[in-house]
C-alpha positions as CSV (number, residue, x, y, z in Angstrom):
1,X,92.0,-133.0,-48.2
2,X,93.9,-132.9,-51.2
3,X,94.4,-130.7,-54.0
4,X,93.8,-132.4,-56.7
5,X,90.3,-131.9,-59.0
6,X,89.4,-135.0,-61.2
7,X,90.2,-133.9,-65.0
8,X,86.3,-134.7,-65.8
9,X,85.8,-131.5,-64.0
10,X,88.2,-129.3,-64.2
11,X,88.2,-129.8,-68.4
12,X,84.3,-130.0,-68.7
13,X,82.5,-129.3,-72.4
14,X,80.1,-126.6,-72.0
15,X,79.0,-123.2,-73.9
16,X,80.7,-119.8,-74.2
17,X,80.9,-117.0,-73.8
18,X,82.3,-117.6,-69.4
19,X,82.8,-120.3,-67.6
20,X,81.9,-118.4,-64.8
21,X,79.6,-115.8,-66.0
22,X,77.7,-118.4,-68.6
23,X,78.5,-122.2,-67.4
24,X,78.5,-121.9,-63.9
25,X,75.0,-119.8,-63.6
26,X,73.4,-122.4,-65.9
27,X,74.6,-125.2,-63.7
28,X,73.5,-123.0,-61.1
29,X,69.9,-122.5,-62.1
30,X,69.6,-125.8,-62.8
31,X,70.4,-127.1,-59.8
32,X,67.7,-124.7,-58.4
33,X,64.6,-125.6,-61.1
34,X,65.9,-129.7,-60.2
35,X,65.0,-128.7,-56.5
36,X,62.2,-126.3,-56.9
37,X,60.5,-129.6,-58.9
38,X,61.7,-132.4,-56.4
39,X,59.9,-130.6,-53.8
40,X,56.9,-130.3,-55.9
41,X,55.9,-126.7,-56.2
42,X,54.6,-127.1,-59.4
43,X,51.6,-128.7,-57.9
44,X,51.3,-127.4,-54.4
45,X,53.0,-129.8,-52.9
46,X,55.1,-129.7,-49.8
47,X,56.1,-126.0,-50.2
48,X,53.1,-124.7,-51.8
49,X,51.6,-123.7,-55.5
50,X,55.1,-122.0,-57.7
51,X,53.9,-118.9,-59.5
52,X,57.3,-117.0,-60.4
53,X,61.2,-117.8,-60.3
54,X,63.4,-114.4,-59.9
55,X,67.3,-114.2,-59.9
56,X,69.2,-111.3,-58.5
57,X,73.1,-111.1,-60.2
58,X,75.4,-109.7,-57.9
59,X,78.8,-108.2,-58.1
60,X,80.8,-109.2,-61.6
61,X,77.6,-111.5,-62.6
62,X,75.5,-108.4,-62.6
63,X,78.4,-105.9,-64.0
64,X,79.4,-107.8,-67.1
65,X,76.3,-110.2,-67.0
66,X,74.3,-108.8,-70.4
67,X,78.4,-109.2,-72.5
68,X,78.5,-112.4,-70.8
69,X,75.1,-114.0,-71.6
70,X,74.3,-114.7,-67.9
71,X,70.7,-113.9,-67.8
72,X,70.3,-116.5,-71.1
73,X,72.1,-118.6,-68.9
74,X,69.9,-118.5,-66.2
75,X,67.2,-118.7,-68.2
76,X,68.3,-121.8,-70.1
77,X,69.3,-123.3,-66.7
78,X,65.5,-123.0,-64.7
79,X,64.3,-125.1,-68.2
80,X,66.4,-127.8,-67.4
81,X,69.5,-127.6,-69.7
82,X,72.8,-128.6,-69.0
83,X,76.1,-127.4,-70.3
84,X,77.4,-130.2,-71.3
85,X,74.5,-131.4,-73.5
86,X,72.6,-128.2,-74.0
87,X,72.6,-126.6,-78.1
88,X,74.3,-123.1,-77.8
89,X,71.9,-121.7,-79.8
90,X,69.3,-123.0,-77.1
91,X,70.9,-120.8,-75.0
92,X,71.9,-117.5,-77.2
93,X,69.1,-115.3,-76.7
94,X,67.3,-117.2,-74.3
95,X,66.9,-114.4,-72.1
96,X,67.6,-111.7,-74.3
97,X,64.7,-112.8,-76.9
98,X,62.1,-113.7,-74.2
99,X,58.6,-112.7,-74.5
100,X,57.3,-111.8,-71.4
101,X,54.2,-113.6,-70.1
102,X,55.6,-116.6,-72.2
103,X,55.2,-119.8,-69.9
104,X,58.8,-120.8,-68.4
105,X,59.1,-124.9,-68.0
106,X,61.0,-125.2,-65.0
107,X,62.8,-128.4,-65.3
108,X,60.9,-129.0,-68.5
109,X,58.2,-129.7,-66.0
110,X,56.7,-127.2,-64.7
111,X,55.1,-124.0,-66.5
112,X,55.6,-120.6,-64.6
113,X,55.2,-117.5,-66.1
114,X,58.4,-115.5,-66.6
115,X,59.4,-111.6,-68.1
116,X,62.8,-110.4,-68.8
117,X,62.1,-108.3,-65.3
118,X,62.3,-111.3,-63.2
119,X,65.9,-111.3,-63.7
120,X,67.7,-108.3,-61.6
121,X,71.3,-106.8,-62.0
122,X,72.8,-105.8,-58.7
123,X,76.5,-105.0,-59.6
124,X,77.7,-102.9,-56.8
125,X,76.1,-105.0,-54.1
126,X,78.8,-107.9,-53.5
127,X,78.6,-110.9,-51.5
128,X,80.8,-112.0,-49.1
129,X,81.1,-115.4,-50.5
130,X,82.7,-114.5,-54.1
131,X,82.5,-111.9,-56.4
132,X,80.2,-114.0,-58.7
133,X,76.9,-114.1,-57.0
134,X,73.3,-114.9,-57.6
135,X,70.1,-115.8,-55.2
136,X,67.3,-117.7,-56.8
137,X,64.2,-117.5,-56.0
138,X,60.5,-119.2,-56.1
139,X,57.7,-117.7,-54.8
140,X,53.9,-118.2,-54.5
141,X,51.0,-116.9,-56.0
142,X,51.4,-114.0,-52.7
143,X,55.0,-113.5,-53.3
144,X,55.9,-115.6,-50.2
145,X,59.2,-117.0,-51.0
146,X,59.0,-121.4,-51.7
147,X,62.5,-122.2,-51.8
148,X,65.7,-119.3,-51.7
149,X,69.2,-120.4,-52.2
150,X,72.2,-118.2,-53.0
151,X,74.9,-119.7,-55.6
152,X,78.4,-118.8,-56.1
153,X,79.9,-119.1,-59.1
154,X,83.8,-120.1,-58.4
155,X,85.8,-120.2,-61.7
156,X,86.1,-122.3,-64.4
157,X,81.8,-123.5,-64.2
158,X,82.3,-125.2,-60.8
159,X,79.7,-123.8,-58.3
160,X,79.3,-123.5,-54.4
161,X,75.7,-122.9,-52.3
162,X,75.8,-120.4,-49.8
163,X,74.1,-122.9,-47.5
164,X,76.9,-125.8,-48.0
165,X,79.3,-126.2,-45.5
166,X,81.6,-127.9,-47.8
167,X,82.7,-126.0,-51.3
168,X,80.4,-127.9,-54.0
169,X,79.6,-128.1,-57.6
170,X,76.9,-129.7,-57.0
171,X,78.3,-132.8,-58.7
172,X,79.5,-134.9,-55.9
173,X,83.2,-135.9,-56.3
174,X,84.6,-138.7,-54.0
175,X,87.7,-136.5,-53.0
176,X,88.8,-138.7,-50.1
177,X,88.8,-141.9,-52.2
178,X,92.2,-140.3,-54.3
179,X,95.3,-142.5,-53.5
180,X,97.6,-139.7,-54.0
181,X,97.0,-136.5,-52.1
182,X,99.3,-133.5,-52.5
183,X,98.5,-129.9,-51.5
184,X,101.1,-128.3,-53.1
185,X,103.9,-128.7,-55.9
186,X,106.2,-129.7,-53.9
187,X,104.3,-132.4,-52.0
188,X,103.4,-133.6,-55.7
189,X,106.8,-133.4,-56.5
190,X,107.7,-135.7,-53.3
191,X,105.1,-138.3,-54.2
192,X,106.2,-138.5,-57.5
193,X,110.1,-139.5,-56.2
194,X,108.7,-141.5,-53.7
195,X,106.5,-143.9,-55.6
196,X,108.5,-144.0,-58.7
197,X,105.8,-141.9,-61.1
198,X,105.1,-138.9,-63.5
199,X,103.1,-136.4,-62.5
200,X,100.7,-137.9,-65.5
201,X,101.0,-141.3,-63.4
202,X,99.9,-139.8,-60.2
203,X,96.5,-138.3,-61.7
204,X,95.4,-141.2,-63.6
205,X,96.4,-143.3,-60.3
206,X,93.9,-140.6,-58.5
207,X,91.1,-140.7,-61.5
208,X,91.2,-144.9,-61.3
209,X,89.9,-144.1,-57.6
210,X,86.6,-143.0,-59.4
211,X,86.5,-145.0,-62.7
212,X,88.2,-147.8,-64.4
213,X,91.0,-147.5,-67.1
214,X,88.9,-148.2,-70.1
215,X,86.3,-144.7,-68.5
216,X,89.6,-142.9,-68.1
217,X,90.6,-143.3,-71.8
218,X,87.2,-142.7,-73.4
219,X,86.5,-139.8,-71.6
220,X,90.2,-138.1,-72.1
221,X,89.9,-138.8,-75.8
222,X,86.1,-137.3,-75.4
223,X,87.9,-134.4,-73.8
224,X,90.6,-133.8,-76.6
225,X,87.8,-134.7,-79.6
226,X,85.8,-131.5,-78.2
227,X,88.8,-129.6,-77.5
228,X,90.0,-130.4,-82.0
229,X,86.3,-130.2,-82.9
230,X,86.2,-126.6,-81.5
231,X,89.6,-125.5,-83.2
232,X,88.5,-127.1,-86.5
233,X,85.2,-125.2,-86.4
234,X,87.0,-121.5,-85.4
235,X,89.5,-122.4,-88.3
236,X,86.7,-122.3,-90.4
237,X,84.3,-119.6,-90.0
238,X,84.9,-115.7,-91.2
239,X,82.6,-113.1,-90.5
240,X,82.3,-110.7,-87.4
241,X,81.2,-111.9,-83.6
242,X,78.4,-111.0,-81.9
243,X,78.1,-108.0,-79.1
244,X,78.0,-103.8,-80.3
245,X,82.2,-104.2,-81.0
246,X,81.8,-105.9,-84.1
247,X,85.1,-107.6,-83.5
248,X,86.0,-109.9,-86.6
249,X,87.1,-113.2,-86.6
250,X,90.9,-113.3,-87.9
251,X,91.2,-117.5,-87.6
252,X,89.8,-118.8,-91.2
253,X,91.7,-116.3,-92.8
254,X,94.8,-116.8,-91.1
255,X,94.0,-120.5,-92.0
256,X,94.3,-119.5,-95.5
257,X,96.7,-117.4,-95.9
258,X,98.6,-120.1,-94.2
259,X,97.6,-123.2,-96.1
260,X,98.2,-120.8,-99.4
261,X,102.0,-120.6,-98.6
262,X,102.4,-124.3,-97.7
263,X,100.5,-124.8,-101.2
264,X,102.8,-122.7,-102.7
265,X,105.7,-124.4,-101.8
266,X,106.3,-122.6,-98.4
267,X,107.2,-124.3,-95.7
268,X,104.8,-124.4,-92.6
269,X,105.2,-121.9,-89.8
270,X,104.1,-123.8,-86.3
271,X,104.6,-120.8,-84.5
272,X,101.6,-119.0,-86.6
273,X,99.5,-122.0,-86.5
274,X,99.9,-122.0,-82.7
275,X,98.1,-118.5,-82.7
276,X,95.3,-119.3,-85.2
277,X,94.4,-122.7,-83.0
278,X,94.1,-120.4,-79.9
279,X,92.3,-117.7,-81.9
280,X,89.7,-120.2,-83.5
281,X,88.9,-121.4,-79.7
282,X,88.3,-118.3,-78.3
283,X,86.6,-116.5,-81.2
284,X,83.9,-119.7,-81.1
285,X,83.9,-119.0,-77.3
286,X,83.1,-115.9,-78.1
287,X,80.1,-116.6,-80.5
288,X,78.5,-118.6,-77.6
289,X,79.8,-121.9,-79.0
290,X,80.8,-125.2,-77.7
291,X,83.9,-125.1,-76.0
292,X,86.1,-127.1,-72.9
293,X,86.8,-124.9,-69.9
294,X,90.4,-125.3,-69.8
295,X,90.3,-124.4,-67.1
296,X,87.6,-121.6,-67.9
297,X,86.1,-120.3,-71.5
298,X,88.2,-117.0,-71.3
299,X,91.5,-118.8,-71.2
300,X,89.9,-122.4,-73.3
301,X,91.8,-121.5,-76.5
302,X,95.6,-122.1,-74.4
303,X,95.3,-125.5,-73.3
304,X,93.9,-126.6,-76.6
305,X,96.0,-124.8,-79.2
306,X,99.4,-125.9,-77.3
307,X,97.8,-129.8,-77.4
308,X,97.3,-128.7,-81.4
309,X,100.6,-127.5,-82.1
310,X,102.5,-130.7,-80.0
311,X,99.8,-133.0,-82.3
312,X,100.7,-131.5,-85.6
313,X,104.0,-130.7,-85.8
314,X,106.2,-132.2,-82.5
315,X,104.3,-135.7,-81.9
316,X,105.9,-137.5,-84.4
317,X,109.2,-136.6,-83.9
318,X,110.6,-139.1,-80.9
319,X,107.1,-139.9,-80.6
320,X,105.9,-142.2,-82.9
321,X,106.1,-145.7,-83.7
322,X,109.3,-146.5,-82.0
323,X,108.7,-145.0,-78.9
324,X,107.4,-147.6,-75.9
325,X,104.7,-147.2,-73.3
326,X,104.4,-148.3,-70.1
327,X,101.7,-150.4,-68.2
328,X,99.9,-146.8,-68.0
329,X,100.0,-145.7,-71.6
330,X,102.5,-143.3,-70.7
331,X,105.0,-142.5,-73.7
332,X,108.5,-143.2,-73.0
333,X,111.1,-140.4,-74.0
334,X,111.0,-137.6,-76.2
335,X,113.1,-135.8,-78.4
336,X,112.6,-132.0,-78.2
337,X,115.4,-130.2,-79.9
338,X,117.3,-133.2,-79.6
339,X,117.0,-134.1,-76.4
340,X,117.4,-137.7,-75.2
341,X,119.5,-138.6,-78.2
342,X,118.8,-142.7,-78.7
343,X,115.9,-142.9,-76.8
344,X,113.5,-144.1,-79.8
345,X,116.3,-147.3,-80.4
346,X,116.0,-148.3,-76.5
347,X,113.6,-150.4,-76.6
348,X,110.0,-151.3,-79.2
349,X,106.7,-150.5,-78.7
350,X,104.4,-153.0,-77.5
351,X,101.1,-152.1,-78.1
352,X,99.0,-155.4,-78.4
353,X,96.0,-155.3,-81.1
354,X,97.2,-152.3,-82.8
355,X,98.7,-152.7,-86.4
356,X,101.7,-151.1,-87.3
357,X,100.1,-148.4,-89.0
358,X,97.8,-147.4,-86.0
359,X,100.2,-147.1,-83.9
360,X,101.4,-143.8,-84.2
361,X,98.1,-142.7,-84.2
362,X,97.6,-144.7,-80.7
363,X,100.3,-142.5,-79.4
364,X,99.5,-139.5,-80.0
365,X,96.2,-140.5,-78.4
366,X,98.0,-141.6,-75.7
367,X,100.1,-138.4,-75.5
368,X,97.1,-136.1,-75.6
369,X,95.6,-138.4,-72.5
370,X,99.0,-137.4,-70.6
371,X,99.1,-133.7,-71.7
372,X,95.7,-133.6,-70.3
373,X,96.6,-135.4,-67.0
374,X,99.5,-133.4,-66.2
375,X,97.6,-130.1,-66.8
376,X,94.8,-131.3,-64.4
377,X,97.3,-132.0,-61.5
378,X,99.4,-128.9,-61.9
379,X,95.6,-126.9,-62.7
380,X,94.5,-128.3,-59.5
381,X,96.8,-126.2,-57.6
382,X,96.1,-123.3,-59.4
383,X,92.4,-123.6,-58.5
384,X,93.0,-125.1,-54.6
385,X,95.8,-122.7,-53.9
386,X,94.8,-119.6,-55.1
387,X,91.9,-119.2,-58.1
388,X,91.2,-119.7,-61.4
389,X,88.3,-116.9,-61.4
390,X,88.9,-114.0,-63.3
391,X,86.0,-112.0,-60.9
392,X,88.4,-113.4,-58.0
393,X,92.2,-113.0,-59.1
394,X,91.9,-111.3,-63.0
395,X,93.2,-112.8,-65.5
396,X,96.3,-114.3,-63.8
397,X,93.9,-116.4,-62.3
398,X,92.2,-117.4,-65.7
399,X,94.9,-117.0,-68.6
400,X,97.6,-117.6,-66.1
401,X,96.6,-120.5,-65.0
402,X,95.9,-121.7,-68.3
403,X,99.2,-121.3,-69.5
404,X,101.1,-123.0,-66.4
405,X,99.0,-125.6,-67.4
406,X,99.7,-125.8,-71.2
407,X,103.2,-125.7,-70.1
408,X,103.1,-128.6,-67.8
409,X,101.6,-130.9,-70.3
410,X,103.8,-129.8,-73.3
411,X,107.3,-130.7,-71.1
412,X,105.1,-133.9,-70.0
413,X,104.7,-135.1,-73.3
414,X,108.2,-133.8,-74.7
415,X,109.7,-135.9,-72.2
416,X,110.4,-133.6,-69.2
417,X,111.1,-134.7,-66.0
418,X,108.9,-133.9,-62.5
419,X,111.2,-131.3,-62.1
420,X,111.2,-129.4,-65.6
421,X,107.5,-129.7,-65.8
422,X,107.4,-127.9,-62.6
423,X,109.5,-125.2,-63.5
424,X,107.9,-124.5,-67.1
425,X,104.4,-124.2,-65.3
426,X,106.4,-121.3,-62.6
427,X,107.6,-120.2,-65.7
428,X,104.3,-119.8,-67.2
429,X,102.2,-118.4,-64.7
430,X,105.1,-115.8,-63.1
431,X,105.1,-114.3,-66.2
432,X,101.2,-113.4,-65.5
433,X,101.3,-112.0,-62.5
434,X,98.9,-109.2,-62.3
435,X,97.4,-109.3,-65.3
436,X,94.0,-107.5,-65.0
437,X,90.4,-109.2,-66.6
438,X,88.6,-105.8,-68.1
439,X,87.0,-107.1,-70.9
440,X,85.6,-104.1,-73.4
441,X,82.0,-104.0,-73.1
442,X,81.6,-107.0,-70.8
443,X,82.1,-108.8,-73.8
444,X,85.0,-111.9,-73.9
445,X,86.6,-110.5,-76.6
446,X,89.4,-107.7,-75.9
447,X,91.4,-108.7,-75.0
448,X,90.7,-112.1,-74.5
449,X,91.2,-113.5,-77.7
450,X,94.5,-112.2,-78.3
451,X,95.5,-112.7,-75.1
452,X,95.1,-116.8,-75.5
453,X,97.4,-116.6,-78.5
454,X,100.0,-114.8,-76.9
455,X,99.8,-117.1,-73.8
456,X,99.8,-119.9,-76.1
457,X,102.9,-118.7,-77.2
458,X,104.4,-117.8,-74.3
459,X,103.4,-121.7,-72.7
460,X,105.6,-123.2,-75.7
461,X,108.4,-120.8,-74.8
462,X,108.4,-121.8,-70.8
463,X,108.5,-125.5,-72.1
464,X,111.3,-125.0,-74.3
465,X,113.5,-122.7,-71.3
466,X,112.3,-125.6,-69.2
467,X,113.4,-128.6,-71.3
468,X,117.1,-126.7,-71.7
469,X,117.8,-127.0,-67.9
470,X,118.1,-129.9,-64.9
471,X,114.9,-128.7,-63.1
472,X,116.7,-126.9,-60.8
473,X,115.7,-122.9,-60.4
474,X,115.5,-120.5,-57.5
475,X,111.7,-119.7,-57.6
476,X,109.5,-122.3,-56.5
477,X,105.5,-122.8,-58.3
478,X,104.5,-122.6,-54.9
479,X,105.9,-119.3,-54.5
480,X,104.6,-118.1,-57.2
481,X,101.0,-119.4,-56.7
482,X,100.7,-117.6,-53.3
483,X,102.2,-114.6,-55.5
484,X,99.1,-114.6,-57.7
485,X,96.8,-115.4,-55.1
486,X,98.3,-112.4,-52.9
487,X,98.3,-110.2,-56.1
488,X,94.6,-111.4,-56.7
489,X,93.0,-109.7,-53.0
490,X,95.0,-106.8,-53.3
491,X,94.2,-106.3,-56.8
492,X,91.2,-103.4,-57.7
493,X,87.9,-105.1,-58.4
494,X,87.7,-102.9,-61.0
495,X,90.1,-105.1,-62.7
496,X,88.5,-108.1,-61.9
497,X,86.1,-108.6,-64.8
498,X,83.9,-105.8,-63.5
499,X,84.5,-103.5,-66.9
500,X,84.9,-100.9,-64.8
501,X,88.4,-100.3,-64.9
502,X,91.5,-100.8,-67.6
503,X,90.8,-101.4,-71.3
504,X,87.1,-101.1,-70.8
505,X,87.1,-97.6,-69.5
506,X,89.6,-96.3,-72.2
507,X,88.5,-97.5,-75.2
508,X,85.8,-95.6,-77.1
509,X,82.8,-98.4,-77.8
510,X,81.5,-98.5,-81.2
């Protein structure tokens, strides 16, 4: 089977604060309320007359649950809301402000009544499965139990049932129908020599398996709008976030201060915008807002703010009107630091229907499309290989991955080749291993917001060391993805987004 997770999945729009601790135990007690209705409890059908849903949280889901807003979204999940489509503030308090005896729609369908109770935290009792674990319940008016399944919540809001045989999300994805199947960098590396194609090439070659070119583009540029909407909306509100820290948000006025000396004649500093895109992401994931696992909500500012800082200040130079595509909308050349001297006078774009104005505009679109592509293939790895679950690997898994990712796509766009946008992602995520996920009061704030700025930073820097060289270097990405999933199981779970260990024991809540 190969490694490779479509980009619709692995980048999905949902709500923060977690991807695993908020998105996936929505999904997951969706699912659940879907079934429970199907079968028709509500009315005493096959199963018998519903009188009350219960959820235990296990392991990190119950340890860090209340910072993360799991039982909210659990709560928002059994009333049939989805992440993609649900309004955050639907979900804020859901849980949290509930008034028990209130009548629960399950599915929107059916009413049950529900108290605060019916939701149990069981953090030292871990499950074999994964770290994040939770067993839904429905029972009748006796207490006999209905219907019982047991979710896992895997990383970045994809989800497994205890009772599949196969690792599910519960969204179906048609894994054997890819073209190109690689289970490791070099085997993606391989193909890519073989068949004449950028990594880029290869996963929109995979993702045309499942839906046609025009789907591809809509739903990349869909993926990038959420990713700029979310940036644009932490750039632009102050105040402090939510939880007892009363952490405040730095991003507006970093925004100002910055847009003040460019007003005043100073010139702009990409470097400091590149920290105050990652810090608007995360301080709106944070405040429970709408946000793209990329490829979860700890780590969503990287991925984002390196796409930023390429769009604003590098897409334009070598990558503008003059440059060509190919038959795949993939740009041709690049001119980091210089770098492929002539490249822009090769050859003229030919980009049919598109006046001459658009097209620099058309792409960077089509830019941001292979940034995205080449962070899902080398993400895919990350995830198939070893884990992308803070609860699982800490935050190697999560901020790590992120920034291998953010460093593939930057060397794709900046015209690297297979090779250099392998090494900038070992770069990238070598430079994470054993990083530890102890969040202060369960809350994804410290250090997780600085710590996307700084990776952020630090994915720029591995494209830029990776650009300089031929590809060649003496540690391999699959080397160091075993590394970090190695480090990962012998790492304490007390560093695994538990709060029981790190950071969170040592710093004096206010």
């Amino acid at each position: 089977m190969s490694a490779y997770v479509s980009a619709f999945e692995l980048f999905s729009i949902g709500v923060g604060p977690s991807s695993s601790h908020t998105v996936g135990p929505l999904r997951a007690a969706g699912e659940f309320a879907r079934r429970t209705v199907a079968l028709g409890v509500e009315s005493g059908g096959a199963l018998g007359p519903l009188a009350r849903i219960t959820c235990v949280l296990y392991g990190s889901l119950g340890a860090t649950g209340i910072g993360h807003g799991t039982p909210d979204a659990v709560v928002a999940g059994l009333q049939g809301h989805e992440p993609e489509t649900v309004d955050p503030a639907l979900v804020r308090g859901a849980w949290t402000n509930w008034t028990d005896g209130d009548a629960l729609l399950v599915d929107g369908a059916a009413p049950v009544p529900f108290a605060r109770a019916d939701i149990e935290f069981a953090p030292r009792t871990r499950l074999s499965g994964h770290p994040n674990a939770m067993t839904l319940r429905a029972l009748d008016p006796a207490g006999a139990v209905l219907l019982e399944e047991t979710y896992y919540s895997i990383g970045g809001g994809f989800i497994r049932r205890e009772s599949d045989v196969v690792a599910s999300d519960a969204r179906p994805r048609a894994v054997d129908a890819f073209p190109f199947r690689f289970s490791n960098a070099a085997e993606l590396i391989a193909l890519c020599d073989e068949h004449g194609l950028t990594i880029a090439e290869v996963a929109r070659r995979n993702e045309e398996a499942l839906r046609s070119e025009d789907e591809i583009a809509a739903g990349l540029d869909a993926i990038w709008d959420a990713m700029s909407s979310c940036v644009d909306a932490g750039l632009h509100v102050g105040g402090v976030l939510p939880g007892m820290l009363k952490v405040k948000r730095r991003a507006s006025l970093i925004r100002e201060q910055l847009e003040q000396a460019e007003a005043g004649g100073g010139r702009e500093l990409p470097g400091e915008w590149l920290g105050a895109f990652a810090l608007a992401v995360n301080e709106e994931n944070a405040a429970g807002g709408r946000v793209v696992t990329a490829p979860t909500n700890g780590a969503a500012g990287i991925v984002p703010a390196v796409a930023m800082y390429w769009w604003r200040f590098l897409a334009d130079s070598g990558l503008g009107a003059e440059n060509a595509v190919t038959p795949y909308g993939e740009l041709v050349g690049s001119a980091l630091l210089g770098l492929h001297p002539g490249a822009a006078e090769a050859v003229a774009p030919l980009v049919l229907g598109e006046a001459a104005g658009d097209v620099a505009e058309a792409n960077r679109r089509r830019g941001i499309r292979r940034f995205l592509l080449t962070a899902t293939a080398l993400g895919s790895l990350f995830k198939a290989n070893a884990s992308i679950s803070g609860a699982e690997g800490g935050c190697q898994a999560e901020v790590g991955s992120a920034c291998g990712m953010a460093a593939a796509g930057l060397t794709a766009v900046m015209g690297g080749t297979t090779r250099q946008i392998e090494n900038a992602a070992e770069i990238a995520m070598e430079h994470h291993l054993g990083l530890t996920c102890d969040p202060v009061g369960g809350l994804v704030q410290i250090p997780c917001i600085e710590r996307n700025a700084i990776a952020a930073s630090t994915a720029v820097t591995a494209a830029r060391l990776a650009l300089r060289g031929d590809g060649e270097h003496f540690v391999s990405l699959d080397a160091v993805v075993e590394t970090m999933r190695q480090t990962g199981i012998d790492m304490s779970h007390k560093y695994k987004e538990t709060s029981e260990g790190g950071l969170a024991v040592n710093v004096i809540e206010c």
